[in-house]
C-alpha positions in Angstrom: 259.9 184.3 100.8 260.2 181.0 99.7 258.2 179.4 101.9 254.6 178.6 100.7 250.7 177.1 102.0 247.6 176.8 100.0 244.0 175.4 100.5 240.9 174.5 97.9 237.7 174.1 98.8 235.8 172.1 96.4 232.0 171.8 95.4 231.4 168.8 97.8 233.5 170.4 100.8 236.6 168.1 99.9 239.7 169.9 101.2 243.0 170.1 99.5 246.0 172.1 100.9 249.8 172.1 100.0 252.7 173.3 102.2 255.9 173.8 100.0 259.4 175.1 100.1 261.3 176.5 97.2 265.2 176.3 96.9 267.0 179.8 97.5 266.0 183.0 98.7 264.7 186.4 98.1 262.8 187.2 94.8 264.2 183.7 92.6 262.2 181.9 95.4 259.5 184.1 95.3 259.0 183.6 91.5 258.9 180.0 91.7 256.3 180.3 94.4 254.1 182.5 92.7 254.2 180.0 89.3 253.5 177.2 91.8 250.5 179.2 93.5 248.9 179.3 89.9 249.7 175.9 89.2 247.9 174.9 92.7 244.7 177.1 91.3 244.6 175.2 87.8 245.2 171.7 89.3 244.1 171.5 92.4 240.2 170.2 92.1 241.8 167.3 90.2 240.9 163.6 91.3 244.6 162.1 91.6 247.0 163.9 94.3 250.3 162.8 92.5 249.3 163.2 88.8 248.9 167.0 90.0 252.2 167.2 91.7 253.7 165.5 88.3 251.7 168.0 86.2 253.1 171.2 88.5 256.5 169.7 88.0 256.5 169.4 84.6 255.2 172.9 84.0 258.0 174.2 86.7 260.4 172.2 84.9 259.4 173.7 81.3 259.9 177.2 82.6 263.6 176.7 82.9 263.9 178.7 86.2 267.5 177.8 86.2 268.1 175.2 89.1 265.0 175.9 91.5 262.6 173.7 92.7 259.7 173.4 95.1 259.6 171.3 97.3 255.6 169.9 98.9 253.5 168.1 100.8 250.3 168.1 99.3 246.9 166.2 101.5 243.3 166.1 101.1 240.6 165.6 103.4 237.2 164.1 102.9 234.8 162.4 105.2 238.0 162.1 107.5 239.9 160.1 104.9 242.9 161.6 104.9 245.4 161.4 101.4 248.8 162.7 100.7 251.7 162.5 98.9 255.5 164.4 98.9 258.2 165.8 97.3 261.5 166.5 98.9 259.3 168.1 102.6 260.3 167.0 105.6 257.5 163.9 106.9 254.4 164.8 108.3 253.3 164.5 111.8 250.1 162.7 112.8 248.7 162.6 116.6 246.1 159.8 117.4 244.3 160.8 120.2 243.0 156.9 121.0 246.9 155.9 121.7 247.9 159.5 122.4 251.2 158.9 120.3 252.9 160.3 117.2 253.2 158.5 113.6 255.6 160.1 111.7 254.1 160.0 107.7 257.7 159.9 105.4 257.5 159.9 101.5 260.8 160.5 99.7 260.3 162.0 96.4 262.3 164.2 94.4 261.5 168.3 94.4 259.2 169.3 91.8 260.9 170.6 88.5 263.9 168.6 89.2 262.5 165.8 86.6 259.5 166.4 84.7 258.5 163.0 84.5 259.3 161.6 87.9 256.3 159.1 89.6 255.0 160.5 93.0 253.0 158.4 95.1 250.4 158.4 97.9 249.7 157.3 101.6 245.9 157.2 102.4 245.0 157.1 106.3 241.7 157.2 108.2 241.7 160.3 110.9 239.3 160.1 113.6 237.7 163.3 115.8 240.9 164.4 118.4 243.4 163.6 115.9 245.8 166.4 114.1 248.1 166.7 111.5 251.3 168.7 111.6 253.3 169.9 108.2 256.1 171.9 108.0 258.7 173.2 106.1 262.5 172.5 107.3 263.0 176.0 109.0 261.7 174.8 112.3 263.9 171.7 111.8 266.8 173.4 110.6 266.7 176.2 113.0 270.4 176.6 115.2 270.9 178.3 118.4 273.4 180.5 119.7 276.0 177.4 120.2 275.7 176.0 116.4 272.9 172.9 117.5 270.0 172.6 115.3 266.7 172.0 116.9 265.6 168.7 115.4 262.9 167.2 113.8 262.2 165.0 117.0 261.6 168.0 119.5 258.1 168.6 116.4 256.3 165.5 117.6 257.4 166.1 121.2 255.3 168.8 121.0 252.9 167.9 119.0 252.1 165.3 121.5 251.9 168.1 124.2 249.6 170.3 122.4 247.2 167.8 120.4 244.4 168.9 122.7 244.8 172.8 122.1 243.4 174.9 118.9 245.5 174.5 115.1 246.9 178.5 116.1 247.5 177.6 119.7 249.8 174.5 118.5 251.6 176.8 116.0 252.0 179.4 118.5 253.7 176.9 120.8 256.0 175.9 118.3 257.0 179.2 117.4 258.0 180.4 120.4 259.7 177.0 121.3 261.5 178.2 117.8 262.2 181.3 119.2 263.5 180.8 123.2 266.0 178.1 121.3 267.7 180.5 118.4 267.7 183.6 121.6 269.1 186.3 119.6 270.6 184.9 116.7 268.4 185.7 113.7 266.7 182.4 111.5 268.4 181.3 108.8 265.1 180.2 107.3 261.6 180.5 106.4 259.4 179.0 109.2 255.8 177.8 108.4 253.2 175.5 109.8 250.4 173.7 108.7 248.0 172.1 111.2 244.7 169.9 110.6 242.5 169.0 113.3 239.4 166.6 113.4 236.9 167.6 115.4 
C-alpha cells in the first residue's frame, strides 16, 4: 500500500521514526514507498530532521516518478526532548497528562518530491512520563460511513484523551475499531495507520 512507518535506533539510543503517505494506490504507491524506505535507511542517523526530509525529496524528485509524492511526519526522541517536522501529513496529536488535554502539533509543508529544494522546518517540545504522541496518516480522518460523513480529525484527539492512560497497541486498537463500527460495511477507501509514542 501506500501507507508507510519507520524507526532508527541510533548508537546513543536516540529514536527517529517517520509515518508517511504516498499519493495513489496499488503498486506506483508502493514504489515510491519502497525508494522512501531506503532513503529513511541512508539519512536517518543524520543530525538535522528537515535537511533529511529536503535530501529524501530531492532524491524522490530526481527519480521522476511521474506526479507522486510522499507525504511525512518525521520525530525524534532523546532524553524526552521531543523534535519533528512535516510535509503534507495530517498534525500530530500530543496528550499531556499534567493538564489531561490535547495540543494539536500542525506544520504545513509541501509533499516530498513536489519541489526539490523546498525549506522544511521544525517544532521541538519537552514530553514528560504519562504523555503520548499520536501520528497518523489521513485514512482514519478521511474514513466515510454508510451515509457519505467522514469521521473527522477531531473525533482522534477525543480519543486520544480517552485512552492516554492505556498501552501504544491498546490506543490503536481503540481507534481502529472506533474506524471500523463508523464505516459498518462499507469498505475503506484508504490506507489506515497509526503511530503512537508514549513516555513512561
Amino acid at each position: 500500500g501506500g501507507d508507510y512507518y519507520d524507526f532508527h535506533v541510533g548508537a546513543d539510543g536516540t529514536l527517529t521514526a517517520v509515518i508517511g503517505d504516498a499519493t495513489g494506490h496499488g503498486l506506483r504507491a508502493g514504489s515510491v514507498v519502497t525508494a522512501t524506505k531506503s532513503l529513511f535507511n541512508a539519512f536517518a542517523g543524520e543530525a538535522d530532521i528537515p535537511q533529511i526530509l529536503q535530501q529524501t525529496s530531492r532524491a524522490l524528485k530526481k527519480m521522476n516518478l511521474r506526479g507522486l509524492f510522499m507525504a511525512m511526519t518525521m520525530f525524534r526522541l532523546k532524553d524526552n526532548h521531543l523534535t519533528i517536522a512535516a510535509a503534507g501529513m495530517p498534525s500530530a496529536l500530543v496528550y499531556r497528562a499534567h493538564s489531561q488535554t490535547v495540543e494539536e502539533i500542525s506544520i504545513r509543508a509541501l509533499p516530498l518530491g513536489s519541489i526539490a529544494n523546498f525549506t522544511y522546518r521544525q517544532m521541538e517540545l519537552p514530553l514528560l512520563p504519562g504523555d503520548c504522541v499520536l501520528l497518523m496518516s489521513d485514512g482514519f480522518p478521511e474514513m466515510f460511513n454508510a451515509e457519505n460523513e467522514m469521521l473527522g480529525f477531531e473525533k482522534a484527539g477525543e480519543l486520544l484523551a480517552e485512552t492516554a492512560a492505556s498501552t501504544p497497541q491498546e490506543i490503536i486498537n481503540r481507534l481502529i475499531r472506533i474506524s471500523e463500527d463508523w464505516a459498518g460495511m462499507r469498505p475503506p477507501d484508504d490506507d489506515v495507520t497509526f503511530v503512537v509514542l508514549k513516555i513512561v
